[in-house]
TORVEXDREN-531009 format. One record per residue (C-alpha): residue number from 0; x negated, y, z. Coordinates in pm, 1 decimal, m for minus. Example, Ala and Ser with C-alpha at 12.3 -4.5 7.8 and 13.67 -1.06 7.14 Angstrom:
<recs>
<rec resi="0" px="m1230.0" py="m450.0" pz="780.0"/>
<rec resi="1" px="m1367.0" py="m106.0" pz="714.0"/>
</recs>
This chain:
<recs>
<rec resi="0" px="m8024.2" py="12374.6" pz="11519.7"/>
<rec resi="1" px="m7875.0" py="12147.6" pz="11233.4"/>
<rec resi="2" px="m7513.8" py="12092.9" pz="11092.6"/>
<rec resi="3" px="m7385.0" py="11760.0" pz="10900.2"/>
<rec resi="4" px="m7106.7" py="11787.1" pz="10688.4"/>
<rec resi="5" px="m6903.3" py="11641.7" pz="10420.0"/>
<rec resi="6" px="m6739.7" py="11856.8" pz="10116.3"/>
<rec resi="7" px="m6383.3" py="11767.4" pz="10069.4"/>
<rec resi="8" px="m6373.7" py="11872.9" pz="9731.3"/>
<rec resi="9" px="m6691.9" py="11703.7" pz="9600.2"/>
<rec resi="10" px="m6779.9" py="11418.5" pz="9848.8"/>
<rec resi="11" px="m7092.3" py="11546.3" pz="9833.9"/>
<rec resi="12" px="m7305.6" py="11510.3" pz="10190.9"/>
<rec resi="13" px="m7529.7" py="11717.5" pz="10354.2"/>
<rec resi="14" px="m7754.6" py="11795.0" pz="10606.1"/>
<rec resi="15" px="m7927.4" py="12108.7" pz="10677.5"/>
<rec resi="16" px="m8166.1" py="12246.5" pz="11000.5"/>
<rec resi="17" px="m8450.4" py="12518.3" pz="11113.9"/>
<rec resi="18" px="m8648.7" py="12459.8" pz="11414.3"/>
<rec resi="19" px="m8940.5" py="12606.8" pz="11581.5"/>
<rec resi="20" px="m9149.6" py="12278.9" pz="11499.7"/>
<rec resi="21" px="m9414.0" py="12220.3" pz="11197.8"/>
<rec resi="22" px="m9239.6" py="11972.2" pz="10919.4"/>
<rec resi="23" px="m8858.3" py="11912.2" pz="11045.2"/>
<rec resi="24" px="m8768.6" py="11776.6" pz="10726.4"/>
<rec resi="25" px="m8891.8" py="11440.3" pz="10723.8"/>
<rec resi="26" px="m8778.9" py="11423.7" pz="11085.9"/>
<rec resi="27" px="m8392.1" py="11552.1" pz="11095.8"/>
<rec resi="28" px="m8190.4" py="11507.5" pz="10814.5"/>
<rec resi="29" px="m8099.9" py="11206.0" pz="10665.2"/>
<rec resi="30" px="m7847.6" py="11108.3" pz="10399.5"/>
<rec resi="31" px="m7678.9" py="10835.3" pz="10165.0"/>
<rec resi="32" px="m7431.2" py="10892.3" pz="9876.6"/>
<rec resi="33" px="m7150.5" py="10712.3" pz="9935.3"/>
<rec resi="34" px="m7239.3" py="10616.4" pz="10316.4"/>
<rec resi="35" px="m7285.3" py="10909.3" pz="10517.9"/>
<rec resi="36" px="m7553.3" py="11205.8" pz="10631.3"/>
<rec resi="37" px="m7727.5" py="11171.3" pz="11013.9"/>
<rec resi="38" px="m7938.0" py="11467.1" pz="11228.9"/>
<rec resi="39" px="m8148.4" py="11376.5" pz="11451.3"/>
<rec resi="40" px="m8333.1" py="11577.6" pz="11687.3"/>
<rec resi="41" px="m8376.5" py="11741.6" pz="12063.9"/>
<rec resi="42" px="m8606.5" py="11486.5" pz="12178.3"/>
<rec resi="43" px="m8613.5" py="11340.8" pz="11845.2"/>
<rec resi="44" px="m8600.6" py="10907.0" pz="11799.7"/>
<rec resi="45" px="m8656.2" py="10937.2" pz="11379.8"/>
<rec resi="46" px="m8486.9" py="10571.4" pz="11399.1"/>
<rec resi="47" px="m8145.5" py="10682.5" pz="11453.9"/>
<rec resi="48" px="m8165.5" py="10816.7" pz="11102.6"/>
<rec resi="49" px="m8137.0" py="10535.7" pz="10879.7"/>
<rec resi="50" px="m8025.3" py="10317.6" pz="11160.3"/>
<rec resi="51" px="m7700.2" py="10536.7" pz="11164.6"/>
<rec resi="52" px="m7707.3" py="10542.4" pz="10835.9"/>
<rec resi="53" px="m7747.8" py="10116.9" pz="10811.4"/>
<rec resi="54" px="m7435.4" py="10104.8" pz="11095.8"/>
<rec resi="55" px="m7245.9" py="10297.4" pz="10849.5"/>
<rec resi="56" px="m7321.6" py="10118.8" pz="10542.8"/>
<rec resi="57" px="m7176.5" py="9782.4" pz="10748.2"/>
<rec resi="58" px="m6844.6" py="9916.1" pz="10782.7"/>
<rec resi="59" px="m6902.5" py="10103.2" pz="11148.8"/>
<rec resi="60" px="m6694.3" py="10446.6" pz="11199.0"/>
<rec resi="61" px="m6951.5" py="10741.8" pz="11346.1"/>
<rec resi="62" px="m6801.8" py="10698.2" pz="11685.9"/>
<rec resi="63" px="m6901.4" py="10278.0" pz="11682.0"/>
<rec resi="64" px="m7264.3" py="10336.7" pz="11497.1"/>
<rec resi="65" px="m7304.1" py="10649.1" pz="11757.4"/>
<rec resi="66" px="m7206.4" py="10395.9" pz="12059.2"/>
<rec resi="67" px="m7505.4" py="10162.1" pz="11904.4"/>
<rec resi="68" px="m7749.5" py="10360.8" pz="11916.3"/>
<rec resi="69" px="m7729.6" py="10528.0" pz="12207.7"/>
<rec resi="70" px="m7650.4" py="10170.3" pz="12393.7"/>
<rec resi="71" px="m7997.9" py="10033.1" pz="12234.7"/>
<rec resi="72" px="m8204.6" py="10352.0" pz="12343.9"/>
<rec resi="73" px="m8305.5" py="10433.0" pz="12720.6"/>
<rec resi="74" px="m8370.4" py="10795.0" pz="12588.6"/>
<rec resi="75" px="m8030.2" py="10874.8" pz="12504.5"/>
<rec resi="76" px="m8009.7" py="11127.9" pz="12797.2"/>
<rec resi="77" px="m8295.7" py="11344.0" pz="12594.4"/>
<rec resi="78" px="m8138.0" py="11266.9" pz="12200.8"/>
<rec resi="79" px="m7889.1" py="11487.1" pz="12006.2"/>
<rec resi="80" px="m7759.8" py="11338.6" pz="11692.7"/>
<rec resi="81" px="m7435.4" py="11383.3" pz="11491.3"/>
<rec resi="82" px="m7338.9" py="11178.8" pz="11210.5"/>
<rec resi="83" px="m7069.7" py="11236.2" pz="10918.1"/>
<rec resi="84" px="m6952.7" py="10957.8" pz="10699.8"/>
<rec resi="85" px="m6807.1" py="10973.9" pz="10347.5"/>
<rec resi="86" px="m6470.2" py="11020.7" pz="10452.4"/>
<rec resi="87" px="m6572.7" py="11266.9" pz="10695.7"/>
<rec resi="88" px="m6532.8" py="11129.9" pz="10976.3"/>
<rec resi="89" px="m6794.2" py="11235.9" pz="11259.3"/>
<rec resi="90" px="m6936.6" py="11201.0" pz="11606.4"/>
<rec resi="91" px="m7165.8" py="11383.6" pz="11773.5"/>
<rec resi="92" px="m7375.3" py="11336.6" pz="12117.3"/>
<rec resi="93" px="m7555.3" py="11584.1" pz="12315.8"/>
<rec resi="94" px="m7778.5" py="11413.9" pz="12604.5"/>
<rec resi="95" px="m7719.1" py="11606.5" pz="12973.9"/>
<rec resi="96" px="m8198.9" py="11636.7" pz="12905.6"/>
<rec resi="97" px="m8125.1" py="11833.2" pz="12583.4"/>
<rec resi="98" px="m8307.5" py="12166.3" pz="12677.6"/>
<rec resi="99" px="m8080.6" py="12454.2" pz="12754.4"/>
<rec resi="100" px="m7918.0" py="12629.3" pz="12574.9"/>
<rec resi="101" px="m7779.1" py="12296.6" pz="12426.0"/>
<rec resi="102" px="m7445.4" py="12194.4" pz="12296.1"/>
<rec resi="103" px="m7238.1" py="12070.7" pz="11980.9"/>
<rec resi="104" px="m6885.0" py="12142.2" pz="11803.5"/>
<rec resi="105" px="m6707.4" py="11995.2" pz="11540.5"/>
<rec resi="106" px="m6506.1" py="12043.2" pz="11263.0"/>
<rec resi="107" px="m6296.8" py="11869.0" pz="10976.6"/>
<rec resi="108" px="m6570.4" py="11669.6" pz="10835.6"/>
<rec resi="109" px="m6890.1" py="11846.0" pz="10975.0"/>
<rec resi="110" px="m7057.0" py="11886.7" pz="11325.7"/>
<rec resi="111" px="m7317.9" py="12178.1" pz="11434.3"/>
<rec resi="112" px="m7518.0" py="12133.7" pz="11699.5"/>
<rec resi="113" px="m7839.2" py="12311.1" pz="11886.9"/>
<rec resi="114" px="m8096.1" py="12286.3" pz="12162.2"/>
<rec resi="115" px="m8321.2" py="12513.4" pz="12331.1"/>
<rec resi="116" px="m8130.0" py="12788.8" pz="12202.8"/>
<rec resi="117" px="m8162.0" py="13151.9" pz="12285.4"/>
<rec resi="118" px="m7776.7" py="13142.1" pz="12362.9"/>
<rec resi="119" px="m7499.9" py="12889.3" pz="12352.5"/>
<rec resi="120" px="m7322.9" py="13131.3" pz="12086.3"/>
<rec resi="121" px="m7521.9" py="12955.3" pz="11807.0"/>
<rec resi="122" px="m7350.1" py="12631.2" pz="11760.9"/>
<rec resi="123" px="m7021.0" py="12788.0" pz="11712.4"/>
<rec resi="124" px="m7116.9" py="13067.0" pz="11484.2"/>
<rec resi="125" px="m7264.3" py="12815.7" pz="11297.7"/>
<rec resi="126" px="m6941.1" py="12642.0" pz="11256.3"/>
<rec resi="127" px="m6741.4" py="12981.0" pz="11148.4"/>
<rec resi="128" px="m6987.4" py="13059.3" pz="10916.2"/>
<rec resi="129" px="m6962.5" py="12710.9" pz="10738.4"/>
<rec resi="130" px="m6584.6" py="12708.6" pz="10778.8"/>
<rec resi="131" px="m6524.2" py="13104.7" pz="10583.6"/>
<rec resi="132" px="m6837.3" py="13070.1" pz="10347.1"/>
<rec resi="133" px="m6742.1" py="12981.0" pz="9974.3"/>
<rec resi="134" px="m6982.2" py="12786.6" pz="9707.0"/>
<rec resi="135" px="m7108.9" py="12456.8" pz="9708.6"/>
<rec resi="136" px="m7185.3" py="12216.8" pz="9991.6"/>
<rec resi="137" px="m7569.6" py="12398.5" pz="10009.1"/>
<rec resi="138" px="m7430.3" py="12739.1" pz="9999.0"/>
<rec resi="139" px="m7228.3" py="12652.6" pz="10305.9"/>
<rec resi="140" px="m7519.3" py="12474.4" pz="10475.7"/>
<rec resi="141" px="m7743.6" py="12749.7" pz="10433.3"/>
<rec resi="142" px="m7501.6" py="12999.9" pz="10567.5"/>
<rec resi="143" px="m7441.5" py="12817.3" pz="10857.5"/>
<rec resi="144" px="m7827.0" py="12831.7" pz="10926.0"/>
<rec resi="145" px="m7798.5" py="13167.4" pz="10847.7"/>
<rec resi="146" px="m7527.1" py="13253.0" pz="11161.1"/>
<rec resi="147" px="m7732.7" py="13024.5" pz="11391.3"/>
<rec resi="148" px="m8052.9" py="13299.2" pz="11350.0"/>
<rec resi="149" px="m7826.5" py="13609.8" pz="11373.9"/>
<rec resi="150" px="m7713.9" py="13471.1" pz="11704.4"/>
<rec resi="151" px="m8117.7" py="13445.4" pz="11819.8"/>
<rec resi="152" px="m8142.9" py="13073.6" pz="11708.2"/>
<rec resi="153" px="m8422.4" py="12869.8" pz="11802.7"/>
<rec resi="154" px="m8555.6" py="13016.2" pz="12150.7"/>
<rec resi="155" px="m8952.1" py="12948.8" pz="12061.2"/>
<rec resi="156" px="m8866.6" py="13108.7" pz="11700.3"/>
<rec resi="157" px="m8901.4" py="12998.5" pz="11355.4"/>
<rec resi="158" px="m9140.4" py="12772.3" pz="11178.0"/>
<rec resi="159" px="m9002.0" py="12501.6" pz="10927.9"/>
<rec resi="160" px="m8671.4" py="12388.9" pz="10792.0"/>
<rec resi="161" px="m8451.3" py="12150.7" pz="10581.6"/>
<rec resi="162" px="m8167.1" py="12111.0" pz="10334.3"/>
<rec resi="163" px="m8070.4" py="11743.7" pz="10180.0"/>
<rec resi="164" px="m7746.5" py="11731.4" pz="10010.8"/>
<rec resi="165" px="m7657.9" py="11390.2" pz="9802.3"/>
<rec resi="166" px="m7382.5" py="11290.3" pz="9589.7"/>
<rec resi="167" px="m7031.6" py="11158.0" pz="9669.8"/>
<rec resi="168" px="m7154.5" py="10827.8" pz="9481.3"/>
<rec resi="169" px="m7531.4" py="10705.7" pz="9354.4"/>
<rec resi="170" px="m7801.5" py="10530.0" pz="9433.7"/>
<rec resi="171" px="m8001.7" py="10516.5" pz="9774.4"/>
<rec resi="172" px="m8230.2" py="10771.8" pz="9662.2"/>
<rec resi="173" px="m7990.7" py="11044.3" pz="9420.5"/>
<rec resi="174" px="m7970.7" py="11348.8" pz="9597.6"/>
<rec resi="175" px="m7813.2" py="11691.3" pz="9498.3"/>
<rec resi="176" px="m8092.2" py="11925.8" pz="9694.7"/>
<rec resi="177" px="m8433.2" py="11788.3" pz="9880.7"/>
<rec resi="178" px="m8615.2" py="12063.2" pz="9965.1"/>
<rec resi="179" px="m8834.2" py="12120.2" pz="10245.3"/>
<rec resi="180" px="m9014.2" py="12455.0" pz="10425.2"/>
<rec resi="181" px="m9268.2" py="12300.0" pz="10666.9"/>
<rec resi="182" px="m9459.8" py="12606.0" pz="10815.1"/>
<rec resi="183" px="m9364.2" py="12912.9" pz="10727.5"/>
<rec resi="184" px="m9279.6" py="13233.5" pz="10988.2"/>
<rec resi="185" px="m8941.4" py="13278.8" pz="10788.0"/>
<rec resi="186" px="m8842.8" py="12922.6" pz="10719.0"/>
<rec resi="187" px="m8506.0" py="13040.3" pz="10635.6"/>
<rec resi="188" px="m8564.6" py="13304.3" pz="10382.2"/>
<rec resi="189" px="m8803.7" py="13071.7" pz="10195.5"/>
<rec resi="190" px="m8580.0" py="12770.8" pz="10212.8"/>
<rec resi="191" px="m8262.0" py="13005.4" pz="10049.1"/>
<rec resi="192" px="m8534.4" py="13110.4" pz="9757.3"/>
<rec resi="193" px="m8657.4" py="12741.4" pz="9697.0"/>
<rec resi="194" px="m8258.8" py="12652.9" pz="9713.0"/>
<rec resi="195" px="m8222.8" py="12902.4" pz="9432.9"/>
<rec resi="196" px="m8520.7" py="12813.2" pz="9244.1"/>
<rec resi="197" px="m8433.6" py="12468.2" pz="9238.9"/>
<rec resi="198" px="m8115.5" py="12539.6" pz="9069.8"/>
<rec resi="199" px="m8258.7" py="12708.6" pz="8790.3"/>
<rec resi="200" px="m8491.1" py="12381.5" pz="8717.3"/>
<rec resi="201" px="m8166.3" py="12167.6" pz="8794.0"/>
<rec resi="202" px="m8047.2" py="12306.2" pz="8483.2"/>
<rec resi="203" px="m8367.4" py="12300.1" pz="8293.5"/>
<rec resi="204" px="m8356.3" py="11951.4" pz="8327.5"/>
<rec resi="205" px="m8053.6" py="11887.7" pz="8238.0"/>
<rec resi="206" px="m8159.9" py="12109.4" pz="7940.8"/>
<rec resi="207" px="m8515.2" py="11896.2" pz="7889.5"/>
<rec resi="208" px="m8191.3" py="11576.6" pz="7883.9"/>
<rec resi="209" px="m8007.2" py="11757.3" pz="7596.1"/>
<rec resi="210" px="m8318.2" py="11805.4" pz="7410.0"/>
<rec resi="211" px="m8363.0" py="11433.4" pz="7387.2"/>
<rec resi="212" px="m8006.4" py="11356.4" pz="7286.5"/>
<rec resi="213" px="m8083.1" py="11647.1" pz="6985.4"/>
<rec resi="214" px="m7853.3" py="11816.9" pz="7123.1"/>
<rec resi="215" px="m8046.4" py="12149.6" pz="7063.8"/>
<rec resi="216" px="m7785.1" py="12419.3" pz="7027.6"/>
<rec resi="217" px="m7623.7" py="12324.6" pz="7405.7"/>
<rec resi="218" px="m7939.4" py="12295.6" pz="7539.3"/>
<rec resi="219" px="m8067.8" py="12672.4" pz="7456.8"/>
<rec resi="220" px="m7778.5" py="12816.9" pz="7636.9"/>
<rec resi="221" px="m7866.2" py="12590.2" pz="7933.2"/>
<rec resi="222" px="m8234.0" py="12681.8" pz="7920.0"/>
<rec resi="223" px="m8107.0" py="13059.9" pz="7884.9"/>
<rec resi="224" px="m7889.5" py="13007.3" pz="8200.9"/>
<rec resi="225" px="m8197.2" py="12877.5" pz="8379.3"/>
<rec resi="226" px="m8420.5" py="13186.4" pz="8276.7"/>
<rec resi="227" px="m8173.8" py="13454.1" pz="8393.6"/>
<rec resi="228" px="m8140.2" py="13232.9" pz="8770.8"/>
<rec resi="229" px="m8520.1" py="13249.5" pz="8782.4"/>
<rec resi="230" px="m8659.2" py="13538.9" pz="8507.7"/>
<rec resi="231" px="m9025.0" py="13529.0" pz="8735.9"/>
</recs>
């Protein structure tokens, strides 16, 4: 199960997924600042990734760069993909081979969607628990993973997940969040404690930036603020 989805307030973009399958990360998620954030999976074609991404960078809306791929690829029947571009538009596809339980929703600016699921409860819980949750974009993500599990998730179980989360504007490579679990028996619970962890360096760094401005005083409080997020 994955969701894509755009934060209104930020423009930030995100992608975030857990599957029973070693390494998902460098498989599923993809994203672009300023262009949009792709999932691909089910029986996965890695292309559609930054091929979506390319059809969106030329000016094509989700639903037109969705039509493209799955008019080039004589798998589509067995592919689930959803794409969300930076004004949050999305689509969303869900092959009639996707493994049941299999099936998609969508929201303003974001799109859940699962296969081989233990029910077909999973995609829409996902979509509440994005849609009620509060924080940043990552937050949200990770709650929505969150809902997907307490509705029996993945029906093989657990074994690796993802969260990528770039900025509303940057370069081809700025991201927000990377972070990867690739085996692990609770993917989730590891991902949420690297998500945390990472924030606490976020702000080291930014502290480590400070430092070589000279700007010592505002850089203590920020490396203070980082120990308290991660005192181990």
């Amino acid at each position: 199960y994955s969701i894509v989805a755009r934060d209104p307030a930020t423009g930030e973009l995100g992608v975030a997924v857990q599957s029973h399958w070693f390494s998902v990360g460098p498989i599923v998620p993809w994203a672009r600042p300023g262009v949009g954030a792709v999932a691909t999976q089910a029986n996965v074609e890695v292309g559609y990734g930054p091929r979506g991404l390319a059809l969106l960078e030329q000016g094509l809306a989700p639903t037109s760069a969705l039509e493209r791929l799955l008019s080039e690829d004589e798998g589509a029947r067995g592919r689930q993909v959803a794409i969300v571009d930076a004004s949050g538009r999305t689509a969303v596809h869900t092959g009639a081979d996707c493994i049941p339980c299999a099936g998609h929703v969508t929201g303003d600016g974001v799109c859940c969607q699962a296969n081989i699921m233990a029910s077909d409860r999973v995609w829409p819980a996902m979509l509440d628990a994005f849609n009620t949750s509060a924080g940043p974009l990552s937050e949200r993500l990770l709650a929505a993973l969150d809902s997907a599990e307490q509705e029996g998730g993945d029906l093989r179980g657990r074994q690796s997940a993802a969260i990528l989360v770039v900025p509303a504007q940057g370069e081809a490579w700025d991201s927000v969040v990377s972070l990867r679990v690739e085996d692990d028996p609770e993917p989730l619970t590891e991902l949420r404690r690297l998500v945390s962890l990472h924030a606490a360096y976020s702000l080291a760094g930014d502290a480590d930036e400070l430092v070589n401005e000279g700007r010592h005083d505002d850089a203590i409080r920020l490396y203070v603020e980082a120990s308290e997020r991660a005192p181990d």
